[in-house]
Residue, then its C-alpha position, 0 to 999 in steps of 0.5 A: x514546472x518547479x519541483x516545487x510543484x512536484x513535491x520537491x522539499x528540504x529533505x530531498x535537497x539534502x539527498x540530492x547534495x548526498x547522491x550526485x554522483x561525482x563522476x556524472x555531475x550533470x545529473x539533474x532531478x526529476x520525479x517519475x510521473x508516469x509508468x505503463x509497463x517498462x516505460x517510465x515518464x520523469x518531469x524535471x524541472x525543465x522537460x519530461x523524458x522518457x526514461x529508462x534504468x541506466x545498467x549501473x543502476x539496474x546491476x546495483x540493485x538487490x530487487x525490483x524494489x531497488x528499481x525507479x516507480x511512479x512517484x520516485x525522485x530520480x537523478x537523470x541524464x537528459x539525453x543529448x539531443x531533444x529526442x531519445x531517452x534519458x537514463x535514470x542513474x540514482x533513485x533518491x531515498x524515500x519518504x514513504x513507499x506503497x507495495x504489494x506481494x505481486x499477484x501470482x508470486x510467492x514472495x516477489x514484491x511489486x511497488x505501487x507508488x513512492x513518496x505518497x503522503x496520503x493512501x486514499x483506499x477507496x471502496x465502493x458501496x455498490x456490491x464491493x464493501x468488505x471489512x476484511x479487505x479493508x484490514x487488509x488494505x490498512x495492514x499495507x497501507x499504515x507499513x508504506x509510511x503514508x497515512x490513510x483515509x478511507x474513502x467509501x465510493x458511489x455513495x449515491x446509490x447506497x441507502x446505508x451509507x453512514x452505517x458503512x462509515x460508522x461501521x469502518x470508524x470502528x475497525x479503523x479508529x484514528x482513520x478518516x472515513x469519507x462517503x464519497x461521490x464523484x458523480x454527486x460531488x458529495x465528499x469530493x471537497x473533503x479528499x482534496x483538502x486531504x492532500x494541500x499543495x505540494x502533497x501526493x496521495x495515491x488512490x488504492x482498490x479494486x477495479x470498478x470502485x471508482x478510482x479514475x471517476x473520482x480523479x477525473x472529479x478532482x482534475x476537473x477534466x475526464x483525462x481518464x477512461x472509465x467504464x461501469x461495472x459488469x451488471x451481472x456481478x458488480x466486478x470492475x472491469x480493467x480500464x486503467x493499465x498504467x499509473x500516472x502522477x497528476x497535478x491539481x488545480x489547487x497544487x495538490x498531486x494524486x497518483x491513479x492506476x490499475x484495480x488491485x483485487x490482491x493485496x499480498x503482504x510481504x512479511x515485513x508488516x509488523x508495524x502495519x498490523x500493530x496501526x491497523x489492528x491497534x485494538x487487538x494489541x491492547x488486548x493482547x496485552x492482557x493474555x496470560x502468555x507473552x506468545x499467546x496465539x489467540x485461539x484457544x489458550x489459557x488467560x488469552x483476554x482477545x478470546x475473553x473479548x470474543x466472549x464477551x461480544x466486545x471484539x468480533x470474531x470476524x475480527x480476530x480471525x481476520x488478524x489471525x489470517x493476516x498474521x500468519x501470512x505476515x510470518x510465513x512470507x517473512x519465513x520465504x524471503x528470509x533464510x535464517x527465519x527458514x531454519x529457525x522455523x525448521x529447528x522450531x518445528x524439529x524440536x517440537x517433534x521430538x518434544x512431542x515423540x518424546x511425551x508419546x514414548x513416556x505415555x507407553x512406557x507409563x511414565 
């Protein structure tokens, strides 16, 4: 298999000339095709290996984040004879990379896949459509670098579908929205041609909602299990526990993996929240006040909007709430923000006692 195939371009060529390492130039590329747990499947050009992190590479890097995920081109030592494992030494630089605050953790990042052109966030019509998670899932998707395209699921068993995908264009304007059923084919020929030759996209969403279905429609094969969902809740049950980069017929590539039901921000999604909720920026450029929070002050033209019955307030508090979880993870994992907020919030108690001293004093 060329890397070619894999995805390989001239920026990566130029990364490669930057990154061999003088002191192991044996070194050959490979990409990360496969992650389930700690075991790391990587492709060369010649071979697929098991790989893991050699020490170095593990010592030098600052987080998980640092480490190798599906997606990543790596520099790697085959090992010496056929069998074993060969050892990753440098991850090359990213073109793009798809995380998450991991389930359960105040402020651990998990990464999802690397070097994706395309994020196919997929919701299903059959009981799992949520505006609100789709902002969400927008606000994560537009910060990884990629572009995204929403897919709507299982459109063969909803009777509104085109009301869905009016519904979506208008909370996502500039994003292609798709009705799609793997069962059916409808729509399946409109998200390969999403991702042409040499280009990877990866399929994002919560169990249940079809993700393998929908890959196995594209690889023309089942090589994936599936499972329906539970019928007393339309929750999705946890079939796919690794991901795994695969190859189209037509040259394409689509990375799969386990349902996320938590998409956790990280504090650094200033320019996701700016793409994902465009409209509201506009607005806010209006408010009277530069730090305008949009709730109830003076001049705030997203609030006038509200009124107006231009901008949901479903909306608006969705951006709100995505807004301070944005600012308080960036609070967490930085440590001057952190005492910048203390003096802030310090000064506005003293403010604040100060005005209730003048009151008693009559002042």
């Amino acid at each position: 298999m060329s890397l070619e195939t894999l995805g390989w371009g001239p920026d990566f060529d130029l990364a490669l000339s930057q990154s061999q390492p003088s002191s192991t130039p044996s070194l050959v590329p490979g990409r990360v095709v496969r992650q389930q747990r700690g075991l790391l499947t990587v492709q060369t050009q010649g071979a697929a290996f098991l790989a893991r992190a050699a020490g170095r590479l593990r010592h030098q890097a600052v987080d998980a984040e640092a480490l190798p995920t599906v997606g990543d081109w790596v520099l790697l030592q085959p090992p010496a004879s056929g069998d074993g494992e060969a050892l990753m030494h440098v991850v090359l630089p990213r073109r793009s990379v798809l995380k998450r605050r991991e389930a359960g953790s105040e402020h651990d990042g998990q990464l999802i896949a690397a070097n994706v052109d395309v994020v196919f966030l997929v919701v299903g019509l059959d009981g799992n459509f949520n505006a609100r998670r789709i902002e969400r899932a927008l606000t994560v998707a537009w910060n990884s670098g990629a572009t995204p395209v929403v897919i709507l699921s299982k459109a063969d068993l909803a009777s509104d579908a085109d009301e869905r995908v009016r519904e979506v264009e208008a909370l996502a304007p500039g994003v292609d929205v798709l009705a799609v059923s793997a069962r059916t084919g409808l729509g399946v020929e409109a998200v390969r041609a999403r991702i042409p030759a040499a280009k990877t996209g990866v399929l994002l969403g919560s169990s249940g909602v079809g993700k393998s279905t929908l890959a196995n429609r594209l690889l023309d094969a089942a090589r994936l299990v599936t499972q329906p969902v539970r019928p007393e809740d339309d929750k999705g049950r946890h079939t796919t526990t690794h991901r795994e980069l695969f190859v189209l017929e037509h040259g394409g590539l689509i990375i799969d993996g386990p349902g996320m039901r938590e998409l956790g921000l990280l504090g650094g999604e200033d320019e996701g929240l700016a793409s994902a909720f465009a409209d509201l920026f506009t607005l806010a450029e209006g408010c009277r006040f530069n730090d305008c929070g949009h709730q109830a002050e003076p001049g705030c033209a997203v609030m006038a909007a509200v009124q107006a019955g231009t901008l949901s307030e479903e909306r608006r508090a969705s951006f709100a709430k995505l807004q301070r979880e944005q600012a308080f993870q960036h609070r967490q994992a930085d440590a001057n923000a952190q005492r910048q907020h203390k003096r802030m919030q310090r000064t506005q108690s003293n403010a604040g006692w100060a005005r209730t001293r003048a009151k008693r004093r009559g002042e």
